[in-house]
N, C-alpha and C positions, 0 to 999 in steps of 0.2 A: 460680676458675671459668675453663675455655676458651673462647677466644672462638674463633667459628664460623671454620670456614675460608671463604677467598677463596671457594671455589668455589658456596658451599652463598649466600653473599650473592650473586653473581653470577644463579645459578638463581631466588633469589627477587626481586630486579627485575629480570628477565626476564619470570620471570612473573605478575608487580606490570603490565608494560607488556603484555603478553599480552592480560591480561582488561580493562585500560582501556581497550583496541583492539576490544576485542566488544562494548563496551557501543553498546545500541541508539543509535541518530539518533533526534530527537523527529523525528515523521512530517512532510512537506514537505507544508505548503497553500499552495496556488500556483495558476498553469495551466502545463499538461502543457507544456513545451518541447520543441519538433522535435526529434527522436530522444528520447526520454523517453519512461521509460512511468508517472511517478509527478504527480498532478495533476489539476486537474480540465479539465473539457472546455465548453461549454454552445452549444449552437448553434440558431436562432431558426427554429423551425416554421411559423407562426403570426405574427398581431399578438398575440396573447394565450399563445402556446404554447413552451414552448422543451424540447429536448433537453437535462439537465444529466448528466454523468457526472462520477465522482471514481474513481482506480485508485490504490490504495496499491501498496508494496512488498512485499517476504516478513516485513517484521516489525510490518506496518501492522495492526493488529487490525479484526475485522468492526464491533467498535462505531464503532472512530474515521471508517472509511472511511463508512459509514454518517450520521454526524454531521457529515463534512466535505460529503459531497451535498447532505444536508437544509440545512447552512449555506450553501452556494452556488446551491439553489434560491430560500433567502430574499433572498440579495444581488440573483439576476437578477430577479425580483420588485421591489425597489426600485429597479433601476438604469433597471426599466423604465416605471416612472410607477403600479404597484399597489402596494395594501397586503398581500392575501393570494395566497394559491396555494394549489391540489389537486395531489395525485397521479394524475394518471390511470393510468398503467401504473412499476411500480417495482420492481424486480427487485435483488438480489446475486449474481455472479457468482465462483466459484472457478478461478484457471486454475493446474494444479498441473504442473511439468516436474520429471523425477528429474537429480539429479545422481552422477554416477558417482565412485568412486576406482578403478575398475576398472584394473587393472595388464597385463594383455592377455595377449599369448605374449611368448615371448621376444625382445625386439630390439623389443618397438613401445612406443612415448614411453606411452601409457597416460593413464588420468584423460579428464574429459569432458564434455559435454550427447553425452545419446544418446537415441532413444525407449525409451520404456522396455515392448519387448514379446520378451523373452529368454526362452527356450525354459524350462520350469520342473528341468530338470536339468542346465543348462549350465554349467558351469566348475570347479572342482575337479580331482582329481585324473581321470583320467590324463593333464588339458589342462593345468595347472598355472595356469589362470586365479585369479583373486582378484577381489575385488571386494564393494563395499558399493552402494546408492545410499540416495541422500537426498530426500525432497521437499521441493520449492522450492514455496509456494504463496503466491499472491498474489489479492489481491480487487479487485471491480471493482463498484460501487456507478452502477447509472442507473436513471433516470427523465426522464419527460413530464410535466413541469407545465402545468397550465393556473394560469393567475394571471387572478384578481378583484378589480374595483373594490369598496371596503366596502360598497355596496348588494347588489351580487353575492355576495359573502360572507356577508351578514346571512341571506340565504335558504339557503346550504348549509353543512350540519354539518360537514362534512367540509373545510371552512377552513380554514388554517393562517394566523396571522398573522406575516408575516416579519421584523416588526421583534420579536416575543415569539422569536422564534429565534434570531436575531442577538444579543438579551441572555444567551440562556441559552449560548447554546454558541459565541458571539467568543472570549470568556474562556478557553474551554480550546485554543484554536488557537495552537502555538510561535511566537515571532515567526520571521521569518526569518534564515536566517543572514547573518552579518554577509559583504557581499565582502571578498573576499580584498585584504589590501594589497600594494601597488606595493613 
């Protein structure tokens, strides 16, 4: 039997290192770092009231982004001397940008972030334009909590208990990445 040529083993850990290099990042729970857009947010309205958001990446899923709020509703809840929380206002937000391979005319560098509102018969021949885009979408997970003392709670349905939240959904949150060594 022949054994494969050089070339054909080269192409495949190539692209053995290819597709390791795509695989997703387990999703970052954290808070947002200056300049960053992945992470949560929470800022104090209220003695009883706080702003919490959470904004994933382009591979972050609705459920998790979702999951990481409602997890970080429940922390600022406990961090703040309550047992439960409401939703008052809670919304999921899509922000979607195209990205280009666009190749251009002739003589320009090409590829890109551009808006994406291109004439519906623009490029092809007689321009010799090309071009694909792609969207980019990312989510954005906020809400208004109000948080209750457990008598306050007792009276309204609509309670959330934060420490019942923290057990269910700690556990599926990545640790974080290790820092980088020296």
């Amino acid at each position: 039997m022949a054994r494969p040529a050089f070339g054909l083993k080269l192409t495949t850990m190539l692209t053995a290192l290819l597709l390791a290099g795509c695989a997703a990042e387990p999703p970052y729970y954290g808070p947002k770092q200056p300049g960053d857009s992945v992470g949560y947010t929470d800022l104090r309205l209220d003695q009883n009231r706080f702003r919490v958001t959470y904004s994933g990446n382009s591979v972050t899923g609705r459920e998790t982004v979702e999951n990481f709020l409602l997890l970080r509703a429940a922390q600022v809840t406990l961090q703040s001397g309550y047992s439960h929380f409401l939703f008052d206002t809670r919304d999921t937000k899509a922000k979607t940008t195209y990205f280009s391979d666009f190749t251009g005319w002739p003589g320009w560098g090409g590829g890109g972030w551009y808006w994406h509102n291109w004439p519906g018969d623009f490029g092809g021949p007689p321009y010799g334009v090309q071009g694909e885009s792609r969207p980019i979408t990312k989510l954005e997970a906020y809400a208004e909590i109000v948080m209750l003392t457990p008598a306050q709670a007792a009276k309204e349905p609509r309670a959330i208990d934060a420490q019942q939240i923290i057990a269910r959904i700690g556990p599926l949150v990545p640790p974080p990445p290790a820092p980088p060594k020296p």
